[in-house]
Residue, then its C-alpha position, 0 to 999 in steps of 0.5 A: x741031617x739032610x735038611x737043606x738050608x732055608x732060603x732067605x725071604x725076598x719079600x722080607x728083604x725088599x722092604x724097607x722100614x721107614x724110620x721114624x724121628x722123634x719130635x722136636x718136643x721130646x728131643x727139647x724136653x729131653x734136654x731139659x731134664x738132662x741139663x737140670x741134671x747137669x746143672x743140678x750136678x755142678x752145683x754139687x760137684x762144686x759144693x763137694x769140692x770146696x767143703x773137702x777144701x775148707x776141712x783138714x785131713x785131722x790124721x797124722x798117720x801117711x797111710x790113713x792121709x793117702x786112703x783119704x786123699x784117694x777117697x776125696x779124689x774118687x768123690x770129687x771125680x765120679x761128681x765130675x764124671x756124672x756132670x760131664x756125662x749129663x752135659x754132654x747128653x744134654x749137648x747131643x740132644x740139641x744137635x738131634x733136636x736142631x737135625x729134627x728141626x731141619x728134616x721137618x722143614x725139608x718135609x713142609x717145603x721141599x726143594x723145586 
């Protein structure tokens, strides 16, 4: 009950940790798997969308159209999702790799 509070450590505070990049090789390689998924993904999405396009809903029923009308759309949309999130992905790894790129020539040749 009268144990006083443990005062900070200054050595522990005073460090710094030097962050680490990654390498320009894992920032590439990164977007080539997240941009063959992408791609990979639109192929998909498109093929999904057009075969629900070229087959007719076979129901006369307006309950039964509805539930399938919103299944196609969730179908359609979460394809759509995942090809935009792996895209987008792929996008922001190139953005790292190119700032990668930039500190590691700042490191080489460094300004007089």
């Amino acid at each position: 009950m009268t144990n006083p509070t443990p005062a900070p450590n200054q050595n522990s505070q005073s460090t710094k940790t030097e962050e680490k990049l990654p390498s320009v090789f894992n920032c590439l390689s990164g977007v080539l798997i997240s941009g063959g998924f992408a791609i990979a993904l639109y192929f998909l999405t498109s093929s999904i969308a057009q075969s629900f396009a070229n087959k007719p809903l076979a129901s006369t029923n307006p309950t039964a159209l509805n539930i399938s009308v919103a299944v196609r759309t969730l179908v359609v949309g979460l394809s759509t999702l995942a090809t935009t999130i792996f895209g987008v992905i792929a996008l922001g790894l190139v953005g790292v790799t190119i700032y990668v790129s930039v500190e590691q020539l700042k490191k080489i040749a460094p300004r007089s």
